[in-house]
LORO-681123 format. One line per 3 residues: number of its first residue (from 1); their letters; for each residue y, x, z of N, C-alpha, C, O, CB. Coordinates in Angstrom, 1 decimal. Each point is the difference from the previous one (the first is absolute). Glycine has a CB too. Layout:
# LORO-681123
NUM) A) Y/X/Z/Y/X/Z/Y/X/Z/Y/X/Z/Y/X/Z ~ ... .
This chain:
# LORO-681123
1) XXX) -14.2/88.8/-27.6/0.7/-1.2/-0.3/-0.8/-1.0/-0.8/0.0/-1.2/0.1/2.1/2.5/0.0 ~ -2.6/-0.6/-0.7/-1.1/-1.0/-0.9/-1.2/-0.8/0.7/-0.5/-1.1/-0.4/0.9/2.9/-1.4 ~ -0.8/-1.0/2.9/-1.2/-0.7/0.9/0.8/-1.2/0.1/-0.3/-1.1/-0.5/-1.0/3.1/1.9 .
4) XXX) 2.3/-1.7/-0.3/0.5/-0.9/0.6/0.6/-1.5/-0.9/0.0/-1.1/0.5/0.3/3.3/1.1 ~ 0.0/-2.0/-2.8/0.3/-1.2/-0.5/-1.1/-0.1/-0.7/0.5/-0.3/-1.1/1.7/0.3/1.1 ~ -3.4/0.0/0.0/-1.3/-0.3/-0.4/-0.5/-0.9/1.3/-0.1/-1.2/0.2/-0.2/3.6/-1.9 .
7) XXX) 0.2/-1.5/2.4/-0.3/-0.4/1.8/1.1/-1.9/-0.2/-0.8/-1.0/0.0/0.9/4.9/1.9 ~ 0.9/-4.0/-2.1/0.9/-1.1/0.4/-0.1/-0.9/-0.8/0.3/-1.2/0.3/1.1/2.4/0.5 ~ -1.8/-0.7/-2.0/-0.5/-1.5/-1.3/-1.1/-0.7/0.6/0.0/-1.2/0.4/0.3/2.6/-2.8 .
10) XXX) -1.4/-0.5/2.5/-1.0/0.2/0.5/0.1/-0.9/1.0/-0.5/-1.0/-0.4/0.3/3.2/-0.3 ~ 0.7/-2.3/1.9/0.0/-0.3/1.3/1.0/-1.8/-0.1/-0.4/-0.9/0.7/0.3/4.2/0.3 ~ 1.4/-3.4/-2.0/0.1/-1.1/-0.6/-0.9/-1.3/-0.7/0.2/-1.1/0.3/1.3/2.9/-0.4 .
13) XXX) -2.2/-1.4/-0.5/-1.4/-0.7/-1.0/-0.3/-0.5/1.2/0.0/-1.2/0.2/-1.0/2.9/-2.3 ~ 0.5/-0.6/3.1/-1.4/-0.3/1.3/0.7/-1.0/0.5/-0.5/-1.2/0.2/-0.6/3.5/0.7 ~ 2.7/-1.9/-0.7/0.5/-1.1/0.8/0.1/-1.5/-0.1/-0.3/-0.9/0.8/1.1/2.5/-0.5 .
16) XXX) -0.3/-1.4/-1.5/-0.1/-1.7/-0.6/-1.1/-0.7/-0.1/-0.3/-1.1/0.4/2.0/1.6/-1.7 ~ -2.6/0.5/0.7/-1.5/-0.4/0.1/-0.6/-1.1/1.5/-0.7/-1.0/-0.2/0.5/3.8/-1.1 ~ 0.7/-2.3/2.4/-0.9/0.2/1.0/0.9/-1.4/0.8/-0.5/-0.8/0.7/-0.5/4.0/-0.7 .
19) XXX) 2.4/-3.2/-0.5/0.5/-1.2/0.7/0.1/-1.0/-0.7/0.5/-0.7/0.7/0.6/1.9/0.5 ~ -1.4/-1.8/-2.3/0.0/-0.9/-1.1/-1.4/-0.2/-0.2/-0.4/0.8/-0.8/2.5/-0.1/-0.2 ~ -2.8/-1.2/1.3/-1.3/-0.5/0.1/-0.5/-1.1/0.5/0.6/-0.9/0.6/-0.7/2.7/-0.7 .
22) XXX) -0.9/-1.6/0.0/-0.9/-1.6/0.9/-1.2/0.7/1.3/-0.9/0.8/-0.2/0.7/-2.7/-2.7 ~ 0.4/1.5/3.8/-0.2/0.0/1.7/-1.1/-0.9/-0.2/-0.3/-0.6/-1.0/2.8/0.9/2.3 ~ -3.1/-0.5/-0.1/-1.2/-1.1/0.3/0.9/-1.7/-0.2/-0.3/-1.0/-0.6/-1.3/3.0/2.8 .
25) XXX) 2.8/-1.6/-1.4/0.4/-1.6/-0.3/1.6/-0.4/-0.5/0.8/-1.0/0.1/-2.5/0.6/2.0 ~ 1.6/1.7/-2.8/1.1/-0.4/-1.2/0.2/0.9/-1.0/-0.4/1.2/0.0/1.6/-2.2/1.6 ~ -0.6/0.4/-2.6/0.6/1.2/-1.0/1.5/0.1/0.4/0.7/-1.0/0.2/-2.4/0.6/-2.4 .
28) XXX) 2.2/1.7/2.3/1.4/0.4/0.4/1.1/0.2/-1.3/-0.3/0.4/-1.2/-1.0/1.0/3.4 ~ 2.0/-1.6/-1.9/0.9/0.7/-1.4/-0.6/0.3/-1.1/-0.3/1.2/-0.3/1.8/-0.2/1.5 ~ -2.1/-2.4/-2.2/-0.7/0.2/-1.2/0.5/-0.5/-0.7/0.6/-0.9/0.5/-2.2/1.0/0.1 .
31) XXX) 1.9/0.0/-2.3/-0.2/-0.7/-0.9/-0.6/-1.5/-0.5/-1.2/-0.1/0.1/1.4/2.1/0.1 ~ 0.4/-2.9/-0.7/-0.9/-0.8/-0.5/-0.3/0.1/-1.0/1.0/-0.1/-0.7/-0.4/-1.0/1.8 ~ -1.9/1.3/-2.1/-0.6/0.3/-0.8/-0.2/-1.2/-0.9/0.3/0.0/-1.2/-1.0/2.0/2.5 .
34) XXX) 0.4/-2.5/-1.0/-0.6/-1.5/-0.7/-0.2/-1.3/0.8/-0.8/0.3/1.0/-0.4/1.2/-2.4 ~ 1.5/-2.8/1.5/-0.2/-0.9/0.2/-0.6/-0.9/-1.2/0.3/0.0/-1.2/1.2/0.7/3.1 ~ -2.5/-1.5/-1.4/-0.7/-1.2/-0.7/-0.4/-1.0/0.5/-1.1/0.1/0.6/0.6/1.1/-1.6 .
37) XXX) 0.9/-2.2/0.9/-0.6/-1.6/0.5/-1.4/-0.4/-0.8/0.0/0.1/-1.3/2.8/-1.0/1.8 ~ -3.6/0.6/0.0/-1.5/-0.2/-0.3/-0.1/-1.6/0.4/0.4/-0.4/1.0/-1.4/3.1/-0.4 ~ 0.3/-3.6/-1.7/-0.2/-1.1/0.3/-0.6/-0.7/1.3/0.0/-1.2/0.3/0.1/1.7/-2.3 .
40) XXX) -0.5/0.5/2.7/-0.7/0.0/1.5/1.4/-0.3/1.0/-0.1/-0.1/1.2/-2.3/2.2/-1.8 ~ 3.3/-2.2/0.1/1.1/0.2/0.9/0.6/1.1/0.4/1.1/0.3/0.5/-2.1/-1.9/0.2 ~ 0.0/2.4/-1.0/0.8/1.2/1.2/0.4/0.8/-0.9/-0.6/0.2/-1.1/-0.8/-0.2/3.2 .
43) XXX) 3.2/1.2/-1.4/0.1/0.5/-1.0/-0.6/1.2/0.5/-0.4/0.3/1.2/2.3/-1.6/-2.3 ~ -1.9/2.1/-0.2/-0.5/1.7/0.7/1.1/1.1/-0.3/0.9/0.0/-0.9/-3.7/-0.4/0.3 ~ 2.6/1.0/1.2/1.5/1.4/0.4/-0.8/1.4/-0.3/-0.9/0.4/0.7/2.4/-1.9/1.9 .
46) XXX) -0.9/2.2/-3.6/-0.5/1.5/0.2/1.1/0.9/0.0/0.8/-0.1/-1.0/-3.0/-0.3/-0.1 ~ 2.5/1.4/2.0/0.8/1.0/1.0/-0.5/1.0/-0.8/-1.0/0.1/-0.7/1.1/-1.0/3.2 ~ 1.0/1.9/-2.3/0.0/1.7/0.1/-0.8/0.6/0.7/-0.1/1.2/-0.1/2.0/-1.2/-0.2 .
49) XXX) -2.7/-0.9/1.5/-0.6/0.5/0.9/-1.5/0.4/-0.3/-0.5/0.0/-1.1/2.3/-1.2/2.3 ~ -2.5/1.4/0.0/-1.3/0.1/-0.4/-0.8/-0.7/0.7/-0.7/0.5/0.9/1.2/1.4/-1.6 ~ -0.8/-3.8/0.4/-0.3/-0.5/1.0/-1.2/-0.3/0.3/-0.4/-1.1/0.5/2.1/0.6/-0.6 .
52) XXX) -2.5/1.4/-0.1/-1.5/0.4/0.2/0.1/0.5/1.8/-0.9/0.0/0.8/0.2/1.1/-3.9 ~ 1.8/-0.9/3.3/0.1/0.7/1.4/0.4/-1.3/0.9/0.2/0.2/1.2/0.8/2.4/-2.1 ~ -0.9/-4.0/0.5/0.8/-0.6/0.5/-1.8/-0.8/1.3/-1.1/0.4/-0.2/4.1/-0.7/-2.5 .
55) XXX) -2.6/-0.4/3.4/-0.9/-1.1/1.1/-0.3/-0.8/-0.9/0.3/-1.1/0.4/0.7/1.1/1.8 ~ -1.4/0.0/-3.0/-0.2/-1.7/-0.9/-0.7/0.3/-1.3/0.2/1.0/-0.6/2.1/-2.2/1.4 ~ -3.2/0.3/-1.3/-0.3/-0.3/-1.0/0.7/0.2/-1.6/-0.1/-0.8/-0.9/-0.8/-0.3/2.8 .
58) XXX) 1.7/2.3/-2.2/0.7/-0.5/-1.5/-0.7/-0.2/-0.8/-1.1/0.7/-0.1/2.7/0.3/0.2 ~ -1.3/-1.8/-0.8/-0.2/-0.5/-1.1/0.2/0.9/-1.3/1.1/0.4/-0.4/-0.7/-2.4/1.6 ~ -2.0/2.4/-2.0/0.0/0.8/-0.8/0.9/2.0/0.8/0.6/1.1/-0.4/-0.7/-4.1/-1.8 .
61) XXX) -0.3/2.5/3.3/0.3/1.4/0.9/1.4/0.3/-0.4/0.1/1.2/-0.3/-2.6/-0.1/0.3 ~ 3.6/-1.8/-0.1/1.2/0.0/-0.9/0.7/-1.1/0.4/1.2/0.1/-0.1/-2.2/0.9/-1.8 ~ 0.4/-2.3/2.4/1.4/-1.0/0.3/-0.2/-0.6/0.7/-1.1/-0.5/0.1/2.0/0.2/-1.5 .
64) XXX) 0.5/0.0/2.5/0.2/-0.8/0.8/0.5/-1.3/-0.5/0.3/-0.1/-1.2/-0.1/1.8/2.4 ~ -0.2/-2.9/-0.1/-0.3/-1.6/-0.9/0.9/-0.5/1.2/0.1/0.6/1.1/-3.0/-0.9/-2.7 ~ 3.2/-0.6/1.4/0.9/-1.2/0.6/-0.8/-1.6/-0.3/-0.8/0.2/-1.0/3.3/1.6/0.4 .
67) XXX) -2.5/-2.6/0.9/-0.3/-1.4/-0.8/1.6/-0.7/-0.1/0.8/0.3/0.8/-3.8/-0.8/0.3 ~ 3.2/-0.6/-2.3/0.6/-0.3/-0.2/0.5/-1.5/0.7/0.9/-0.7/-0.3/-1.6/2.4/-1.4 ~ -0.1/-1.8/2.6/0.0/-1.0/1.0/0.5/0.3/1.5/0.3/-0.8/0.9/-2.0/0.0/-2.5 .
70) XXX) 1.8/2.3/1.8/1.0/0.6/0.9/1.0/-0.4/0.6/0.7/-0.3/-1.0/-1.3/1.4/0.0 ~ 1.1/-1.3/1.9/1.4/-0.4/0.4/0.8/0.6/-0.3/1.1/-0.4/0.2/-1.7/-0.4/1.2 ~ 0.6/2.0/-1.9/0.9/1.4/-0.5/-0.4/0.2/-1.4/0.4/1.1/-0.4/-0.3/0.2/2.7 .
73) XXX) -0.9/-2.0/-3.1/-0.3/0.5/-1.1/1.6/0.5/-1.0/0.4/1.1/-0.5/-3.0/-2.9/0.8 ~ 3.1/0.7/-0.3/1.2/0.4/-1.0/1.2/1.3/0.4/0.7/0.4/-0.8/-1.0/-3.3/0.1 ~ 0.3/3.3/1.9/0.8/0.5/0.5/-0.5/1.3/0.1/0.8/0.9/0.0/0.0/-2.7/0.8 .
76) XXX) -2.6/2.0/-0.8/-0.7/0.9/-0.7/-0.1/0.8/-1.0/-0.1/1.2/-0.2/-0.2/-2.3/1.1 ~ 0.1/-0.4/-1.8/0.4/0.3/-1.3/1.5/0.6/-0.2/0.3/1.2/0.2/-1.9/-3.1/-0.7 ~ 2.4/1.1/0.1/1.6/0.6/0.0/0.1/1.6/0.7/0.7/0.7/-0.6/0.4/-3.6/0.9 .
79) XXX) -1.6/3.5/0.8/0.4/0.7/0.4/-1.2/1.5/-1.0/0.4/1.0/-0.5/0.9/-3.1/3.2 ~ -1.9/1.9/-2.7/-0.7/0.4/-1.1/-0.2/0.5/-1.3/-0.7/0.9/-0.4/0.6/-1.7/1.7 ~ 1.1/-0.3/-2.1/0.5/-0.2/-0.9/1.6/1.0/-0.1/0.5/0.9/-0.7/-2.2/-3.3/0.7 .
82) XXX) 2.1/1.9/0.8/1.5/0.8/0.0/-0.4/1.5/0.4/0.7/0.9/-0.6/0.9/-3.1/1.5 ~ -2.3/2.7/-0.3/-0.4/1.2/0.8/-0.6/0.7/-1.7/0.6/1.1/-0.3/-1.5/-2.2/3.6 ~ 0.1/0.7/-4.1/-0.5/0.3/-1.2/1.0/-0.2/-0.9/-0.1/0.8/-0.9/-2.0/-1.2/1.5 .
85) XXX) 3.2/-0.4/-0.8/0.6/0.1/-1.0/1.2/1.2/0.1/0.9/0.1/-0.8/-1.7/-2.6/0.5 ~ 0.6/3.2/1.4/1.7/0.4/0.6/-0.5/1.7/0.1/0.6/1.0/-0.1/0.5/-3.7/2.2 ~ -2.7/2.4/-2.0/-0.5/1.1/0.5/0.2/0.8/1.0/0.3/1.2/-0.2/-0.5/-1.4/-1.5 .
88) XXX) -0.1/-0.5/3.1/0.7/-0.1/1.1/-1.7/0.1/0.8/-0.9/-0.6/-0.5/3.6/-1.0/-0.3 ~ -2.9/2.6/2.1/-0.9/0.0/0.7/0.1/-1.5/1.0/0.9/-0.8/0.3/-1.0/3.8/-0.7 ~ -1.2/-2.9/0.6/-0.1/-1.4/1.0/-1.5/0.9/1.1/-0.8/0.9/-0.3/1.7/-3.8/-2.1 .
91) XXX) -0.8/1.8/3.8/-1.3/0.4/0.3/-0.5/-1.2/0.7/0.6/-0.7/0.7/-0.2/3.2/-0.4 ~ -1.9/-2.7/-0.8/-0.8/-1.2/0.1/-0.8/0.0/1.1/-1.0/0.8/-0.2/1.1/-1.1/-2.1 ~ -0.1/-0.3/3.2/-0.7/0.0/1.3/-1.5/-1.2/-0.3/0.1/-1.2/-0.2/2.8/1.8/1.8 .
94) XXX) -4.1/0.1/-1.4/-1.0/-1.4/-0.3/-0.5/-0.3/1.3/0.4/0.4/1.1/-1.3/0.0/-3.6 ~ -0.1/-1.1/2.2/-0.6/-0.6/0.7/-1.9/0.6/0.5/-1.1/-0.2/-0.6/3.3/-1.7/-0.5 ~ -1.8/2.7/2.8/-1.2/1.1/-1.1/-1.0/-1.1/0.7/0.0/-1.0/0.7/0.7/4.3/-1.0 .
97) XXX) -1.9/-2.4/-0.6/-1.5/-0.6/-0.1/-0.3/-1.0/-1.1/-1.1/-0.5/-0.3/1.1/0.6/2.8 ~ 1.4/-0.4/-3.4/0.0/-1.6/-0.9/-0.8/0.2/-0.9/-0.1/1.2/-0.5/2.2/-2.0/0.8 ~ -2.8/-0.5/-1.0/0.0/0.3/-1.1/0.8/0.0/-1.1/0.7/-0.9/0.0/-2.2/0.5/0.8 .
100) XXX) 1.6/1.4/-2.0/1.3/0.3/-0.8/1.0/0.0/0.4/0.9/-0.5/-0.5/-1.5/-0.1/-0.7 ~ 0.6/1.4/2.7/1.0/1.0/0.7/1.6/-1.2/-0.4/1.0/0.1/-0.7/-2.7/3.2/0.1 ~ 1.2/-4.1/1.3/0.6/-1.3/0.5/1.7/0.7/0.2/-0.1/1.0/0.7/-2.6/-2.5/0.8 .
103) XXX) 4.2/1.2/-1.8/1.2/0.5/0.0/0.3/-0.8/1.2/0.1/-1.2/-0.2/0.5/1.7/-2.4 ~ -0.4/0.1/4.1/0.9/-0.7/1.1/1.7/0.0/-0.6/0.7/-1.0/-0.3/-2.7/2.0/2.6 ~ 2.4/0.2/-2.2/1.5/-0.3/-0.4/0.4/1.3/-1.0/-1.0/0.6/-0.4/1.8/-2.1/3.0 .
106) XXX) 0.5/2.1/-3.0/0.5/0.5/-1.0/1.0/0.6/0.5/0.3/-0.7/1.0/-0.9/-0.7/-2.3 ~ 1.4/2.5/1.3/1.3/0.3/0.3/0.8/0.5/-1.3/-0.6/0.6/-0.8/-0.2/0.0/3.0 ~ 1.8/-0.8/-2.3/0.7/0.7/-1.7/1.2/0.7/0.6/1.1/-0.5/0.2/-1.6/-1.7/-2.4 .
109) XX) 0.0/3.5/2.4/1.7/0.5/0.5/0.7/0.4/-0.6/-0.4/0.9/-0.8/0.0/-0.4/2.1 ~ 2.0/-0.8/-1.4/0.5/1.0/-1.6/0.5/1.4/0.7/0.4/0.9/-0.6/0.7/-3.1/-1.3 .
């Protein structure tokens, strides 16, 4: 009996592990860890994820960026913001090949 609920913790961890991450062209059901607006315009986003794995350029191997001149910037923002304040998963779809793994769109599911 003991294997087996060793075996099931075990097999839990892996699971969440393996579906909550970052893909070549997204991070899936992540955390928002930190956001920061940089005088350059652009803001930067760091995830639960691991986005060294992602198609794109991150920044400091750690963040995804938006510019603030976006047609979606604020809706970005806001959705980001609420997703981190609520502590609520989100998954960030980029733009692969970009540099600083450029943010196409966002999903916030509750």
């Amino acid at each position: 009996m003991r294997n087996k609920l060793q075996i099931g913790f075990f097999l839990s961890i892996f699971s969440s592990a393996v579906f909550s991450d970052c893909i070549p062209h997204m991070c899936q059901d992540v955390f928002v860890q930190r956001l920061f607006a940089a005088s350059n315009g652009l803001i930067y986003v760091a995830t639960s994820g691991d986005e060294t794995q992602l198609d794109c350029n991150a920044v400091s191997s750690k963040y995804l960026s938006f510019n603030l001149s976006d047609l979606a910037a604020d809706v970005f923002y806001s959705t980001l913001l609420a997703a981190q304040i609520s502590e609520r998963i989100v998954s960030i779809r980029i733009v692969n090949g970009s540099q600083d793994c450029q943010i196409q769109y966002i999903t916030h599911d509750r």
